[in-house]
Each structure stands twice: as C-alpha cells, then as structure tokens.
Biopython code that builds the backbone (N, CA, C, O; Angstrom):
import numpy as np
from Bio.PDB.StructureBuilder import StructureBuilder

atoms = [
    (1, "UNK", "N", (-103.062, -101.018, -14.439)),
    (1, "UNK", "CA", (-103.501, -101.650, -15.674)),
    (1, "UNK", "C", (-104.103, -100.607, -16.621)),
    (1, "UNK", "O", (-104.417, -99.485, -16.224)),
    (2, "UNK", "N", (-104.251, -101.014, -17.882)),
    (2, "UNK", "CA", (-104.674, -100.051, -18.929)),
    (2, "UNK", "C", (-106.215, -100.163, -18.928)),
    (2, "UNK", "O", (-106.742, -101.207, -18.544)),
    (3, "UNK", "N", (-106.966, -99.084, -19.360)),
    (3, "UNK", "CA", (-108.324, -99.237, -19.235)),
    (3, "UNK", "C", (-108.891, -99.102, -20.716)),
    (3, "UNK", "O", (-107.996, -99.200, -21.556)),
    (4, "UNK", "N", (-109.974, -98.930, -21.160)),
    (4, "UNK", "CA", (-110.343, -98.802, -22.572)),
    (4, "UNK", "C", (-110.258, -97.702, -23.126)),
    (4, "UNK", "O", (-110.465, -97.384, -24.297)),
    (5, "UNK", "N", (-109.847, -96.934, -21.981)),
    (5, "UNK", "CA", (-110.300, -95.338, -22.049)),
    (5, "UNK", "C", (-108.796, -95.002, -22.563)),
    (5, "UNK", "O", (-108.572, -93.959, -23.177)),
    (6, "UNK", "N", (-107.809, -95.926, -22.281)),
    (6, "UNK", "CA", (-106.450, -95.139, -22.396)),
    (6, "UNK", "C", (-106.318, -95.950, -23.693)),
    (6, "UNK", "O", (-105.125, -96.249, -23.742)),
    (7, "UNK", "N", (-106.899, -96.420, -24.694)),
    (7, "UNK", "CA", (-106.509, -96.669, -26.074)),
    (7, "UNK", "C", (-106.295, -95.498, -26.657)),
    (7, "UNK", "O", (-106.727, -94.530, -26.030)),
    (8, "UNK", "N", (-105.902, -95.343, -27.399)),
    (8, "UNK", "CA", (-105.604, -94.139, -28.518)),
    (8, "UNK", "C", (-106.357, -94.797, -29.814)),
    (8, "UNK", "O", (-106.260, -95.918, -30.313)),
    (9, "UNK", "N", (-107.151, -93.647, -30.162)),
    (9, "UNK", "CA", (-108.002, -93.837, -31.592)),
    (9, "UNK", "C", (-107.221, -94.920, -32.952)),
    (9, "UNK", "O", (-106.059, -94.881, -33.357)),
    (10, "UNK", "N", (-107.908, -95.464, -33.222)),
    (10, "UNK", "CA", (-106.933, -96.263, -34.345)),
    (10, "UNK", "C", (-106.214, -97.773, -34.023)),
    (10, "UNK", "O", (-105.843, -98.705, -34.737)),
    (11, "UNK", "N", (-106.218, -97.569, -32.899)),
    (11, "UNK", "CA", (-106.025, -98.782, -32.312)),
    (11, "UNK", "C", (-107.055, -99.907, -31.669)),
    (11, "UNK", "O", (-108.118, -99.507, -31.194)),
    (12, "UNK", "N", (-106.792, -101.058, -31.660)),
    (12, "UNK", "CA", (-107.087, -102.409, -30.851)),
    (12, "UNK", "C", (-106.732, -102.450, -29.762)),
    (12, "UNK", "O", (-105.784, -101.758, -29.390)),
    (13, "UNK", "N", (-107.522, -103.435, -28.781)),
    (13, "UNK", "CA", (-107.460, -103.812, -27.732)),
    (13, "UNK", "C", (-107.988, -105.408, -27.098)),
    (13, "UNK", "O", (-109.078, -105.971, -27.199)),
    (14, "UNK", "N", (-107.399, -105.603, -26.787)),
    (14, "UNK", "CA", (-108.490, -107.359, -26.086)),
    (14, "UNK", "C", (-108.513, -107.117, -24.498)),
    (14, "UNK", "O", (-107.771, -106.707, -23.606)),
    (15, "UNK", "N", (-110.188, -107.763, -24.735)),
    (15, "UNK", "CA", (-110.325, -107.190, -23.406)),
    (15, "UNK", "C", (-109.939, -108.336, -22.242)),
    (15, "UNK", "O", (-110.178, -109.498, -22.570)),
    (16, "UNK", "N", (-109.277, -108.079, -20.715)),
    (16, "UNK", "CA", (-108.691, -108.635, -19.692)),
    (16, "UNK", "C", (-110.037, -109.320, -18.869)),
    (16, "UNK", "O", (-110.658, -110.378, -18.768)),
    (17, "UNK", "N", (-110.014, -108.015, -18.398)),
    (17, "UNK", "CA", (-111.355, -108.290, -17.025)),
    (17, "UNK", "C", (-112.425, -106.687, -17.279)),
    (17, "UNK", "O", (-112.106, -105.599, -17.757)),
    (18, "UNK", "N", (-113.854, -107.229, -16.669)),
    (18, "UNK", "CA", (-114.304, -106.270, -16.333)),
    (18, "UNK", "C", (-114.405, -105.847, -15.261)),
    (18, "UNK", "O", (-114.418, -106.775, -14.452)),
    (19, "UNK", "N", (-114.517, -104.547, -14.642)),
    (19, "UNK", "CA", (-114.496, -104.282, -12.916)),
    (19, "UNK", "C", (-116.268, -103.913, -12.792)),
    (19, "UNK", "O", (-117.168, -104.428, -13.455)),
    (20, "UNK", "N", (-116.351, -103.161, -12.029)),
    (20, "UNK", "CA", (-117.326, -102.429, -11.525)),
    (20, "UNK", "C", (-118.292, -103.828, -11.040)),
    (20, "UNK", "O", (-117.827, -104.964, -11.132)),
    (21, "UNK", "N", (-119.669, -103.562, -10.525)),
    (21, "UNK", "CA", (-120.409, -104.749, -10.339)),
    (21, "UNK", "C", (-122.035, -104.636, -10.656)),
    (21, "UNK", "O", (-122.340, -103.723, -11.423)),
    (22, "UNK", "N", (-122.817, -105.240, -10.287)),
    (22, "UNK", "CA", (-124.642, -105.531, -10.954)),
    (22, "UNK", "C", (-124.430, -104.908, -11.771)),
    (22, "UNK", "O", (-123.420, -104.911, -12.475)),
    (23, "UNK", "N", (-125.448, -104.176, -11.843)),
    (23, "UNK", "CA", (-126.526, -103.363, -13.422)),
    (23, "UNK", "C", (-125.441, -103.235, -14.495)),
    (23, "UNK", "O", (-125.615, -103.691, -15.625)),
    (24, "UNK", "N", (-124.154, -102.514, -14.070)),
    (24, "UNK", "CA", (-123.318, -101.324, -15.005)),
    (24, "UNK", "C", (-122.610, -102.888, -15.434)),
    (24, "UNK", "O", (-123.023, -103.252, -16.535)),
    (25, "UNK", "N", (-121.846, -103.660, -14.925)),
    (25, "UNK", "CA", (-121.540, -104.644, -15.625)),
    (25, "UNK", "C", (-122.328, -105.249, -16.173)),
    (25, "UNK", "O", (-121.860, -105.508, -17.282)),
    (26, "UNK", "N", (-123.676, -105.820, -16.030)),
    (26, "UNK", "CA", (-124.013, -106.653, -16.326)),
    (26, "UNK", "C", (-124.330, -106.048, -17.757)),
    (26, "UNK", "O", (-123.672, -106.508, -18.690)),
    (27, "UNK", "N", (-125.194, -105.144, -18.005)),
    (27, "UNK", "CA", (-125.233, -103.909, -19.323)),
    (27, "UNK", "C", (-123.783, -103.968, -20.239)),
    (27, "UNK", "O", (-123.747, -104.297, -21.424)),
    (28, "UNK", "N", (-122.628, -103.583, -19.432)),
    (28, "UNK", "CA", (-121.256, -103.801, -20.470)),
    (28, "UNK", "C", (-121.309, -105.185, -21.294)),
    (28, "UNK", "O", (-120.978, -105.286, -22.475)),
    (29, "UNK", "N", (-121.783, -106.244, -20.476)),
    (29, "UNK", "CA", (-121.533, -107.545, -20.717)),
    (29, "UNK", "C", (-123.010, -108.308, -22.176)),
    (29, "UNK", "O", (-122.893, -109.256, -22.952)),
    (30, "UNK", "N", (-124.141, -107.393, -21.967)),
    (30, "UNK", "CA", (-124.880, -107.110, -22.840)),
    (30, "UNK", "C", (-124.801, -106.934, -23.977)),
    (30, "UNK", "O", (-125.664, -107.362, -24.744)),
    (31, "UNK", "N", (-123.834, -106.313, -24.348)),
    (31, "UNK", "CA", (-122.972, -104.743, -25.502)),
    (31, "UNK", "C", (-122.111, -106.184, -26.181)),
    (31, "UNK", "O", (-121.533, -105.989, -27.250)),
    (32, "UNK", "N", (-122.055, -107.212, -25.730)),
    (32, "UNK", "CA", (-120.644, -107.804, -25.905)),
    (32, "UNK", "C", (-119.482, -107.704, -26.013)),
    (32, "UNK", "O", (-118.699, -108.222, -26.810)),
    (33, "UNK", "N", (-119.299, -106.816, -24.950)),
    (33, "UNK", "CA", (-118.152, -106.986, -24.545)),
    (33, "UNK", "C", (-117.495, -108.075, -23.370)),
    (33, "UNK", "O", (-118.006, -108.178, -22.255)),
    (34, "UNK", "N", (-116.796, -108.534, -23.616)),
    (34, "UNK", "CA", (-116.491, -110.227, -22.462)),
    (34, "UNK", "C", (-114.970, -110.098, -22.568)),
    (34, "UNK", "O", (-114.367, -109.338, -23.326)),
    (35, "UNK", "N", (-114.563, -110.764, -21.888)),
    (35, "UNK", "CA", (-112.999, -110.821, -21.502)),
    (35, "UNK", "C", (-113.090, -111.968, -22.979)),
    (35, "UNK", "O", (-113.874, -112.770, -23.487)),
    (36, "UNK", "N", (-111.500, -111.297, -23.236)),
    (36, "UNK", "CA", (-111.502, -112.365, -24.834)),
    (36, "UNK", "C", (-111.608, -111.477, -25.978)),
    (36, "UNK", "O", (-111.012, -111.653, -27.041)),
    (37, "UNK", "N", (-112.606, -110.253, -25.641)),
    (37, "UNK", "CA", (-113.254, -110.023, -26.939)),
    (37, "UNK", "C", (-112.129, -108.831, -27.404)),
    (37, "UNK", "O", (-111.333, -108.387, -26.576)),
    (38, "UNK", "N", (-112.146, -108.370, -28.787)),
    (38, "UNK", "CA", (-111.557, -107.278, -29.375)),
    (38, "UNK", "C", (-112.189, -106.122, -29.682)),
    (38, "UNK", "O", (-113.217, -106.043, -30.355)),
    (39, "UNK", "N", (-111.507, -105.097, -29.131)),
    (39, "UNK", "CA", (-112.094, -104.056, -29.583)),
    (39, "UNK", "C", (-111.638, -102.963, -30.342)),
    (39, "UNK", "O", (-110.573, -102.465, -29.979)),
    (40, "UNK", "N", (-112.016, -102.646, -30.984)),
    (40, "UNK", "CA", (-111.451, -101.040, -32.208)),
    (40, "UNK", "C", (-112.062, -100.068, -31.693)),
    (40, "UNK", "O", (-113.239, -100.025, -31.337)),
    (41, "UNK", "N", (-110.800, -98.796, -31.616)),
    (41, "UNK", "CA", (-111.308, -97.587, -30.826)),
    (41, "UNK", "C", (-111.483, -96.522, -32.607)),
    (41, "UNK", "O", (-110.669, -96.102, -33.430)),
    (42, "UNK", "N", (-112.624, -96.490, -32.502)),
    (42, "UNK", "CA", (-113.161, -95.649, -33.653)),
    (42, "UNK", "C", (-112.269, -93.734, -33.642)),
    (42, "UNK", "O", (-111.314, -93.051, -34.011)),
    (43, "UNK", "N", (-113.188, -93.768, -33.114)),
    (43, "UNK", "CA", (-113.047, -92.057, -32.062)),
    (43, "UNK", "C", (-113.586, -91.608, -30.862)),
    (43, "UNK", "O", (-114.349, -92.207, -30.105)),
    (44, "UNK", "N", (-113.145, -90.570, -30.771)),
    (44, "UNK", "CA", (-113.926, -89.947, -29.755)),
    (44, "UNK", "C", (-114.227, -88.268, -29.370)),
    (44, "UNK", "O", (-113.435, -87.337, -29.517)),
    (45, "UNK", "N", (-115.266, -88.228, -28.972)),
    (45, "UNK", "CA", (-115.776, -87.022, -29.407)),
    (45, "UNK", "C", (-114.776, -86.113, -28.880)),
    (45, "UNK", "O", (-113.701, -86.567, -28.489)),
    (46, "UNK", "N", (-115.054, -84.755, -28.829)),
    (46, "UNK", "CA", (-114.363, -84.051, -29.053)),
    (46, "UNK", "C", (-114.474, -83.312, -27.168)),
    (46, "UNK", "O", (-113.730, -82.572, -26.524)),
    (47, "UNK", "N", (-115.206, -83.696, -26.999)),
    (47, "UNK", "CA", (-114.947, -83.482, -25.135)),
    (47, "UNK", "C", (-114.320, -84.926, -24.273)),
    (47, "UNK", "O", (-114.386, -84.880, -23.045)),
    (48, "UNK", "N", (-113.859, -85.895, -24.776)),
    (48, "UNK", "CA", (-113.582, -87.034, -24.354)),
    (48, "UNK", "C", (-115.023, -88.028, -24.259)),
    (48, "UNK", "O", (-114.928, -89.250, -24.142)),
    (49, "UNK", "N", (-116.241, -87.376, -24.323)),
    (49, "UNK", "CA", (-117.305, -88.804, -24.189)),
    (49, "UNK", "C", (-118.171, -88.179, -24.924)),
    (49, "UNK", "O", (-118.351, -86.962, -24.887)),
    (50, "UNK", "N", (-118.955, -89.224, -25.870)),
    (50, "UNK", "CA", (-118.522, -90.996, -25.495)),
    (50, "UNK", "C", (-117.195, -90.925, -26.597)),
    (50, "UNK", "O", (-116.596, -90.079, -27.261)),
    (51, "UNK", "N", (-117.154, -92.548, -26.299)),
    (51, "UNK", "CA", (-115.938, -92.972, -27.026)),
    (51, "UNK", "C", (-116.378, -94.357, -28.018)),
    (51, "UNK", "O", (-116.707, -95.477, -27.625)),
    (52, "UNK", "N", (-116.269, -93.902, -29.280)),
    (52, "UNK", "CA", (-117.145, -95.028, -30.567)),
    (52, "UNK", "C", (-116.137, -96.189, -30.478)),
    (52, "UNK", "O", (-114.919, -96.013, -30.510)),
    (53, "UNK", "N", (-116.678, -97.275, -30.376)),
    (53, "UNK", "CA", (-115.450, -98.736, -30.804)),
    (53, "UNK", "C", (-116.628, -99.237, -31.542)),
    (53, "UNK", "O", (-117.793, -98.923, -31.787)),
    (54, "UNK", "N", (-115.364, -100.594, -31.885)),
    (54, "UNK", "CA", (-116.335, -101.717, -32.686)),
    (54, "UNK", "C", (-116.171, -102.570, -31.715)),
    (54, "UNK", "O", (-115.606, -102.293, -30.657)),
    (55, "UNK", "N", (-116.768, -103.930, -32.072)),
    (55, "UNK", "CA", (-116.680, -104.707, -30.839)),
    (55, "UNK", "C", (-117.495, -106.203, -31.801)),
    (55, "UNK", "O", (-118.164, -105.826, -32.763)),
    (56, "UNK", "N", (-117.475, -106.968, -31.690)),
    (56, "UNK", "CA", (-117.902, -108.339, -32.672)),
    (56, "UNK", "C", (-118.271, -107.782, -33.508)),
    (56, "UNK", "O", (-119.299, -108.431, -33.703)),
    (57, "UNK", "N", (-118.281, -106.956, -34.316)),
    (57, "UNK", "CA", (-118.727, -106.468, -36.083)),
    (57, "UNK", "C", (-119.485, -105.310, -36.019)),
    (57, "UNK", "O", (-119.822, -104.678, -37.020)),
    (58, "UNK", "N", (-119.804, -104.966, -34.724)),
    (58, "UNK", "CA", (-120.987, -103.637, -34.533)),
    (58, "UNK", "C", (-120.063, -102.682, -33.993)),
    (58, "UNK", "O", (-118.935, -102.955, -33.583)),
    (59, "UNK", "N", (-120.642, -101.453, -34.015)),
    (59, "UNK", "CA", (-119.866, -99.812, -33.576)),
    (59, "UNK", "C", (-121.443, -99.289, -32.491)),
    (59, "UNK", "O", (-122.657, -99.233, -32.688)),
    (60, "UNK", "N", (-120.536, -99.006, -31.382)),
    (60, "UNK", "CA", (-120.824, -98.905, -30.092)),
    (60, "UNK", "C", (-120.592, -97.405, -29.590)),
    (60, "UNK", "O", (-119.770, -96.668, -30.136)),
    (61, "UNK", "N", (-121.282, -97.060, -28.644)),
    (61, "UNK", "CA", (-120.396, -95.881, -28.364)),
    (61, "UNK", "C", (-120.468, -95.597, -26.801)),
    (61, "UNK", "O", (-121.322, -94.767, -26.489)),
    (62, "UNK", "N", (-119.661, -96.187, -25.684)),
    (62, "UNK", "CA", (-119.239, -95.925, -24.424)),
    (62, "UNK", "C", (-119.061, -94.538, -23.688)),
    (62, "UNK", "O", (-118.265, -93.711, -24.134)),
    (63, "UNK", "N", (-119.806, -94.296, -22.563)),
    (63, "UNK", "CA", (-119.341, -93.437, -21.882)),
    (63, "UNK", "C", (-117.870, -93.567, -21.304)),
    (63, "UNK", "O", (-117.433, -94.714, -21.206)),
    (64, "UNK", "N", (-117.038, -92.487, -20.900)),
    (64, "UNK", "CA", (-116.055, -92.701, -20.186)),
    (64, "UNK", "C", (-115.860, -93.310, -18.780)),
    (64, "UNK", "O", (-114.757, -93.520, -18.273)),
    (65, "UNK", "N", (-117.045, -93.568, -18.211)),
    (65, "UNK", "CA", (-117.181, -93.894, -16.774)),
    (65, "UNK", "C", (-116.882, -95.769, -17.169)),
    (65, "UNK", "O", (-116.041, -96.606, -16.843)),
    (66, "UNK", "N", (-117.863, -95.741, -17.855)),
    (66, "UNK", "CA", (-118.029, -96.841, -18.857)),
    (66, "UNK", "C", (-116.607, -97.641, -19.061)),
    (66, "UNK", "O", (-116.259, -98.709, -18.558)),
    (67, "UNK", "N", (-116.158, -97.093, -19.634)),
    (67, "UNK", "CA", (-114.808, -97.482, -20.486)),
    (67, "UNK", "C", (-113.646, -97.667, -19.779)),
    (67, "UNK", "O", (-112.712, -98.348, -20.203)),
    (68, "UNK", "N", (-113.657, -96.968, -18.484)),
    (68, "UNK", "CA", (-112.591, -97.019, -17.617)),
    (68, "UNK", "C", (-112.808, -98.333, -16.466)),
    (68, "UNK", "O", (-112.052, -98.739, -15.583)),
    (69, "UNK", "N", (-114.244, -98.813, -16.916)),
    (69, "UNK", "CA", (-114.403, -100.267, -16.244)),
    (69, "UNK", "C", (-113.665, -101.605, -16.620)),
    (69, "UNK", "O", (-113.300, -102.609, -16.007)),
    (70, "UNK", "N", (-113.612, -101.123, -17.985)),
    (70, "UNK", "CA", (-112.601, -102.214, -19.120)),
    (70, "UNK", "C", (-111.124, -102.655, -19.293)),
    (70, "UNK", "O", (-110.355, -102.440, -20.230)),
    (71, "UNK", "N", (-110.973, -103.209, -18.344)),
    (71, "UNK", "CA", (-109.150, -103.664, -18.317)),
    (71, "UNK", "C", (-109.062, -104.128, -19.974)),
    (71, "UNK", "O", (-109.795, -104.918, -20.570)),
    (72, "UNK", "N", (-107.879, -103.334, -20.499)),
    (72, "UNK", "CA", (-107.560, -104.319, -21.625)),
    (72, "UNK", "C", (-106.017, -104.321, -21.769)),
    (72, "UNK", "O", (-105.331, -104.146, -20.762)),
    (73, "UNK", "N", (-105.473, -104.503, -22.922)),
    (73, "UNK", "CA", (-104.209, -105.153, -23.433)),
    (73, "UNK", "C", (-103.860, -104.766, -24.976)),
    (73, "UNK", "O", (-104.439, -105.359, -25.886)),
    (74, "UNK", "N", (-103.013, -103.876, -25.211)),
    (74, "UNK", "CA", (-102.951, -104.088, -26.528)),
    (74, "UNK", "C", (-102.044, -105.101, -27.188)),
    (74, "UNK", "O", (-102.051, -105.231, -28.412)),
]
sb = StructureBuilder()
sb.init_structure("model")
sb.init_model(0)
sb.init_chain("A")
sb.init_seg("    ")
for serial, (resi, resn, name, xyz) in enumerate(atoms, 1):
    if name == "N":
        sb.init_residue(resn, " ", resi, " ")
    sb.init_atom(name, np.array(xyz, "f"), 0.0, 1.0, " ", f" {name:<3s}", serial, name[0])
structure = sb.get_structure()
C-alpha cells in the first residue's frame, strides 16, 4: 500500500487507515488526520523530514516515521 510519505509534492491524498498503535497514533489522530480525511503534500524539506501538508484547512508538518504510518490513496 501507499504511505503518505510516497506522495509526491503537489499532490492529494485521502487517507485509508492508520497503522502504528497508543501514543504515536493517538497524537496522528489529534493533528486530524482520520481515515476519510484529505491531505495536500506542501513540501518537503530538503533532507526528506519533515514533510509540510495541509490537512482540514491547517498546514502541518510530519516526521517521516510519522507519515509512513498513513495508508493513503490518491
């Protein structure tokens, strides 16, 4: 499956499922991010982390450990 991490800048995504489990999800799920939701991959820095999206109207910025928890779909 595709993760958040494998979007390419400029693009959308909706998110599937989240993996991982307690704290680190429950924190993703905080951020609002939820299965359902859309996300815009802004950029990303210039060593691969973090990685800026939008996400319900706000700009976020994910670690890669982070991001590779995020099943999505373009």
């Amino acid at each position: 499956m595709k993760t958040l991490r494998d979007v390419e800048i400029g693009k959308s995504a909706k998110v599937l499922k989240l993996s991982g489990e307690g704290a680190t999800k429950r924190r993703i799920m905080d951020m609002g991010i939820t299965k359902g939701a859309e996300i815009y991959v802004r950029k990303v820095a210039p060593l691969g982390d973090p990685i800026e999206v939008t996400v319900r109207g706000y700009e976020l910025s994910l670690r890669k450990a982070d991001a590779e928890m995020i099943l999505v779909e373009e």
